[in-house]
Each structure stands twice: as structure tokens, then as C-alpha cells.
VOGU-3710 file (C-alpha; in Angstrom, 3 decimals, decimal comma):
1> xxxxxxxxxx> 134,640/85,474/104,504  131,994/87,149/102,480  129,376/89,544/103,756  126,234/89,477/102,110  124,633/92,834/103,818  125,693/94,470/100,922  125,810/94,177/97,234  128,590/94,486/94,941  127,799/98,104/93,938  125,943/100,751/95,276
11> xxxxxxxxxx> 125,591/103,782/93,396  123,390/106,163/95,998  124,220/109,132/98,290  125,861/107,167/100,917  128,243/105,515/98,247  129,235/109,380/96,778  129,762/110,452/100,090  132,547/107,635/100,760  133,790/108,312/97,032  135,137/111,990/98,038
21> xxxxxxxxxx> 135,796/110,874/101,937  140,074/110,326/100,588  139,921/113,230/98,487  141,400/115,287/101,810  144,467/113,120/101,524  144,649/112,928/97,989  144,418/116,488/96,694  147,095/118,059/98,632  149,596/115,558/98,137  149,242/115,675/94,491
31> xxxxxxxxxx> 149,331/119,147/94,654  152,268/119,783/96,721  153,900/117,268/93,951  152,558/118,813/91,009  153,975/121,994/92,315  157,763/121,058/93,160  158,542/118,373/90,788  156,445/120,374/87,496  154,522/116,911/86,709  151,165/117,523/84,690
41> xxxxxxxxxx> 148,516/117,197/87,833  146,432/116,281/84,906  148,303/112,795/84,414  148,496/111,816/87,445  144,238/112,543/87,896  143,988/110,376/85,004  145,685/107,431/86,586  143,765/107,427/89,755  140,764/107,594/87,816  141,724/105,188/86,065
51> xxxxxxxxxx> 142,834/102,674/88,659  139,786/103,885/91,045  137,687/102,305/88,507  139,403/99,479/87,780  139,668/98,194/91,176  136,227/99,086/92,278  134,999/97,245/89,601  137,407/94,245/90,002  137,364/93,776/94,122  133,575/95,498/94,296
61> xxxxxxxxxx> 134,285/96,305/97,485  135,832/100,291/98,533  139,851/99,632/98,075  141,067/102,715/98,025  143,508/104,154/95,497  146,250/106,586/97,478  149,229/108,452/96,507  152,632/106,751/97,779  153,061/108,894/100,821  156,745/108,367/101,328
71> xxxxxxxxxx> 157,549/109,009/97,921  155,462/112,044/97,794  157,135/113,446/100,956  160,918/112,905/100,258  159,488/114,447/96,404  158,228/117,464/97,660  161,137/118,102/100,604  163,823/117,474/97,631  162,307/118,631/94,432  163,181/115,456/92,595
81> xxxxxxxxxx> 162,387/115,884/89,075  159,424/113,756/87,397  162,225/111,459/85,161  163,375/109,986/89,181  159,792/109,722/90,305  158,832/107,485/87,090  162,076/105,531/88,212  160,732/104,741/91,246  157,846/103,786/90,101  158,645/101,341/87,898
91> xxxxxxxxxx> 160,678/100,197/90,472  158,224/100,128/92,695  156,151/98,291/90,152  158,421/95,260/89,342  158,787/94,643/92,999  155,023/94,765/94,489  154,064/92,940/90,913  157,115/90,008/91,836  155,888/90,189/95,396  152,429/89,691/94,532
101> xxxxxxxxxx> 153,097/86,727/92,116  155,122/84,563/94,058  153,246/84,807/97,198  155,709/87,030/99,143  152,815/88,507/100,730  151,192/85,610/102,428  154,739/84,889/104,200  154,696/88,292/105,384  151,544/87,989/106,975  152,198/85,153/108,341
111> xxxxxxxxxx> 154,930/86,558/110,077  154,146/89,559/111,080  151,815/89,783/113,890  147,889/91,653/113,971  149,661/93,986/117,129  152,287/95,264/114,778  149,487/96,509/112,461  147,304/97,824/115,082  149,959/100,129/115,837  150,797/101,216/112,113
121> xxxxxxxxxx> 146,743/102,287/112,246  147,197/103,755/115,562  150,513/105,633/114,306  149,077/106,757/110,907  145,797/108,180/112,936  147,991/109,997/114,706  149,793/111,455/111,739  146,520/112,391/110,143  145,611/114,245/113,393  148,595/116,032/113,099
131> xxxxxxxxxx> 148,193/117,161/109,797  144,899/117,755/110,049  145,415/120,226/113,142  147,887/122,110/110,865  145,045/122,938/107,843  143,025/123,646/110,501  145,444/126,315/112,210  145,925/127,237/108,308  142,278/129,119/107,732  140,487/128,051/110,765
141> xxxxxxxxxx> 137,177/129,971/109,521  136,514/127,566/106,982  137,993/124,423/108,974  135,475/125,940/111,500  132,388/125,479/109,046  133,414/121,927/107,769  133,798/120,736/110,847  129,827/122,214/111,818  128,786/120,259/108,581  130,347/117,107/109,756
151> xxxxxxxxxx> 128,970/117,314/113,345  125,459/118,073/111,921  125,218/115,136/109,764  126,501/112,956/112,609  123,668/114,235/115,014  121,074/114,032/112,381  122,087/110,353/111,517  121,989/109,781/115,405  118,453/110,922/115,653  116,965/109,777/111,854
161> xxxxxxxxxx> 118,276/106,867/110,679  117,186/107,421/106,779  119,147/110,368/106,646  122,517/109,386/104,848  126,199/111,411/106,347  126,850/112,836/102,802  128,683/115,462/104,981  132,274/114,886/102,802  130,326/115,490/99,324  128,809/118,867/100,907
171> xxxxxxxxxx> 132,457/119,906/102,510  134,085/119,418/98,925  131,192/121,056/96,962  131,177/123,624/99,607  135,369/124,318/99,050  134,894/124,261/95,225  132,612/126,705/95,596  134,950/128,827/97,913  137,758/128,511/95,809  135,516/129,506/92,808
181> xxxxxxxxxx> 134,689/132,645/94,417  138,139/133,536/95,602  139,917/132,750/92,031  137,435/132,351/89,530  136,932/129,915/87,311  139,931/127,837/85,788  140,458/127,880/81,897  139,408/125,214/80,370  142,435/123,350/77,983  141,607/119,608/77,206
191> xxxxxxxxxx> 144,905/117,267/77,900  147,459/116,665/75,585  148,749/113,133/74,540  151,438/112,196/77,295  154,840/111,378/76,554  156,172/108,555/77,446  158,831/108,834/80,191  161,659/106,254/80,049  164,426/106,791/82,894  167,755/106,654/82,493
201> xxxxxxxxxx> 169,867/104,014/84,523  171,000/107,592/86,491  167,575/108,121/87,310  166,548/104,971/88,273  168,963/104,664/90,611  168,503/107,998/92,092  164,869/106,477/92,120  165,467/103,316/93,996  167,821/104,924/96,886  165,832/107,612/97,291
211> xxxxxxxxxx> 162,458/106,716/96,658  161,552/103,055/96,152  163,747/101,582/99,346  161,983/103,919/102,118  158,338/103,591/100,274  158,788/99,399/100,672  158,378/99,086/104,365  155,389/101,330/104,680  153,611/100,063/101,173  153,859/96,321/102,279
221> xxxxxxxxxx> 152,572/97,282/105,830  149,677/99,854/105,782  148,910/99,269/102,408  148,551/95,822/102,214  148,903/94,370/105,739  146,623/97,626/107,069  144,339/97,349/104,532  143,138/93,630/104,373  143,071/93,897/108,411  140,703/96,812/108,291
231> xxxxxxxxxx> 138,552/95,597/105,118  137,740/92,426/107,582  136,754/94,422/110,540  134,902/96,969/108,872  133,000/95,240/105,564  133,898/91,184/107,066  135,172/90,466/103,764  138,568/89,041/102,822  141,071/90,651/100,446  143,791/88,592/99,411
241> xxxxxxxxxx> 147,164/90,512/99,997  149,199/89,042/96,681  146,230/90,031/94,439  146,524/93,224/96,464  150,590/93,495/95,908  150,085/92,486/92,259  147,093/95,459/91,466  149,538/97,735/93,010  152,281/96,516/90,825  150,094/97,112/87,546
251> xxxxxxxxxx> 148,749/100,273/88,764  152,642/101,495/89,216  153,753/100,113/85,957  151,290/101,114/83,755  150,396/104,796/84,999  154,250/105,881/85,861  155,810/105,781/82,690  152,575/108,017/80,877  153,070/110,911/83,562  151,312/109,390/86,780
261> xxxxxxxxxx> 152,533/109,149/90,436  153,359/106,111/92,723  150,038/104,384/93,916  149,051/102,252/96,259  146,288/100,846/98,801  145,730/102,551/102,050  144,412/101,661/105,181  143,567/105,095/106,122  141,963/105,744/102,336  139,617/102,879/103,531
271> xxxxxxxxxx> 139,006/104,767/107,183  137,764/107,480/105,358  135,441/106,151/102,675  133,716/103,750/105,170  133,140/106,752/107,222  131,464/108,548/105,110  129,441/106,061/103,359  131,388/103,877/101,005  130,712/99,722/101,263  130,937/98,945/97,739
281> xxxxxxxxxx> 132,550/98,787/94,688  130,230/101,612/93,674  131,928/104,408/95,714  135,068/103,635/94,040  133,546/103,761/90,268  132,450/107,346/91,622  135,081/107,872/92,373  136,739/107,395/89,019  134,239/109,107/87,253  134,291/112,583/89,358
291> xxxxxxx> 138,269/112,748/88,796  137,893/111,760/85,066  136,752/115,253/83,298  139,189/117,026/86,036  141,948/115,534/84,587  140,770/115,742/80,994  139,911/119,332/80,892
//
């Protein structure tokens, strides 16, 4: 199913609003991470940049590039240490790239019925409300005034239809500014040359028990299932969930082991970039590009 309303990239307003509409997801995760488990945040920029890139550029359409959030919750909670998180992702990595390849995926869907993944959306909502209300409760004064910008780019877009919601691009720039004036500016140190992490059979299976096993479930379901269910109702196109299991394979095996973080597709990445503009390819390139000298320097 292919819908020819828009092209394969976009590269205007609209399209750099939905680039930034995951970043609210993104950043804390990899922060909380980069805080317990002492990874290089740096790293693990690079690789989403990376792999933002890559798969706008390869699908052209806004497949979103997420942190694993099961792995990044049971990480932060434990403090497991960043040898066990490459072990998991290269476990990880095998499995999705195997799964992908032999067309474990198109079984799965096959079997498991739209309903069930209506109600992973549903539940993940949920869980996003939830958090949400919590950052909220956290400084409500400037929840208060990104919330105001949001609302007033909805209203205007209700009344003028020309006038694009770049209300996610103006929240961030309007935090970095914030956070500027609280803490001044960061020093600037360009990134060294990563080490390669190999994991000892110890941590690998610390990282399979731990990690991989409870990540499997909710990868193959909201990331895959989720996601090709909501790219058809949103953008009418079709993604193919084995090419879908085998970029997430790649994207595990060849970021882990250089310092980055378990990645995957979302379906609530995708929620968020459509919302704010993203129906491209483009937004994702964008994407890429505005993480690229944050992780360098």
C-alpha cells in the first residue's frame, strides 16, 4: 500500500517539528542510563544518529529510532554495568537479525491478532500519561508553559491552515535555553575513539537473563507489530516487519559493541513524530543530523 500524498523526504518546518517530537522519550532514558551504568552518553548519541539516518533514508518514511525501554528500566533500577548491557545487545542483535531473516516475523503476525496490538498502544499511552504526569508534578512552572505552547499551535493550526505545529521544536529550543541559563554552557571536549566492548561469557549471560529475555516480548510487539499497524493507519503505507526485525538486528549489533545502547522501533516514537509534523523520511535525516554534533562535541 503506498501513499502518494507525500514524497519521500521533506525537509521543511513541519518535518523538524516531528524530528524532535521523540526526543521527550529519548533524552531521559539515555540519561537516567548514562548516569547509573557510567556509559559515554556521547556513544550512545552517535548511534541513534547514526541509525536515525540510516533508516530515514532507507524506509523514507518517519520509523522511529527508540531506546530499548525494558532494558533501560531493569539498567537503571539495577545499575548493571555497560560490559552486561553490550551483552544484551548483541544478544538482542543475533536474535531480531535471525528473526528477521527467516521470516519469524510474518508468522507472528499472522498469529497474533490486530486487538492484541490495539491494546499494547492503548497500554503504552497509558504509561506515557503516567510518566508524563510525574515531569509534570516535577517543575510544573515550566510543564505549565510547554503545555501553553502546544495548545497555541493547536488553536492556530485549527483556525490557519498554513501555519505548521512546530510547537515540539519551540518546547526543546525553549528548555535548552532554560537549562542554559540555569547551568551555563557545557565545555566543549570533542569524542574520543571508542573502545570496543567484547563481553565475557559471565556477562552475556547476566545479559540474556536479565536483559535480552524480558526486552523480547515487548520489542517483537510494540516495536514491530505496533509499529507497522500504526505506520498503515497513520501514513497508509506498508512496512514489512522482517526488514523491520532485521534493521533492528543491525542497529543492535553494530552500535552495542562501540559504546551504544539497545535500539529499536517504537510505536509510540511514531505517535509522536506524526504529531508534530513528521511524514517522511526527511524528519528522520533531521533527526540524525541535530543529535550528530551533540554527540561529537
Amino acid at each position: 500500500m503506498k501513499n502518494d500524498r507525500y514524497p519521500n523526504f521533506r525537509f521543511n518546518a513541519e518535518e523538524i517539528a516531528g524530528a524532535v517530537g521523540d526526543y521527550g522519550t529519548l533524552i531521559p532514558i539515555i540519561l537516567g542510563v548514562a548516569i547509573v551504568s557510567k556509559v559515554n552518553i556521547g556513544y550512545i548519541l552517535l548511534s541513534f544518529s547514526i541509525w536515525y539516518i540510516i533508516t530515514g533514508i532507507y524506509y523514507k518514511l518517519p520509523v522511529p529510532v527508540e531506546p530499548m525501554k525494558a532494558v533501560a528500566a531493569i539498567v537503571i533500577a539495577e545499575g548493571l554495568t555497560p560490559v552486561e548491557i553490550a551483552g544484551s545487545g548483541i544478544m538482542l542483535g543475533i536474535f531480531f537479525l535471525i528473526l528477521g531473516m527467516f521470516g519469524g516475523m510474518r508468522i507472528i503476525e499472522k498469529m497474533v491478532p490486530q486487538s492484541v496490538i490495539r491494546g499494547i498502544q492503548l497500554g503504552l499511552a497509558l504509561i506515557l500519561f503516567k510518566t508524563s504526569i510525574r515531569f509534570i508534578i516535577d517543575d510544573y512552572m515550566l510543564a505549565s508553559i510547554s503545555i501553553a505552547i502546544i495548545v497555541l499551535f493547536f488553536i492556530a493550526g485549527r483556525f490557519k491552515k498554513n501555519i505548521p505545529d512546530i510547537s515540539a521544536f519551540v518546547v526543546l529550543s525553549f528548555g535548552i535555553v532554560v537549562g542554559l541559563i540555569h547551568y551555563g554552557c557545557p565545555s566543549v571536549k570533542l569524542l574520543p575513539l571508542p573502545h570496543i566492548i567484547i563481553p565475557d561469557l559471565n556477562s552475556l549471560w547476566t545479559g540474556l537473563w536479565s536483559l535480552t529475555v524480558p526486552q523480547i516480548p515487548l520489542t517483537i510487539t510494540n516495536a514491530l507489530l505496533a509499529t507497522a499497524l500504526l505506520m498503515k493507519d497513520l501514513l497508509k503505507r506498508d512496512l514489512d516487519t522482517d526488514k523491520l526485525s532485521i534493521t533492528i538486528g543491525l542497529m543492535n549489533l553494530t552500535s552495542v559493541p562501540f559504546g551504544g545502547f539497545p535500539m529499536c522501533t517504537g510505536a509510540g516514537g511514531l505517535a509522536a513524530q506524526y504529531r508534530f509534523g513528521a511524514r517522511t523520511g526527511g524528519s528522520n535525516i533531521i533527526s540524525g543530523i541535530i543529535l550528530l554534533p551533540v554527540a561529537l562535541f
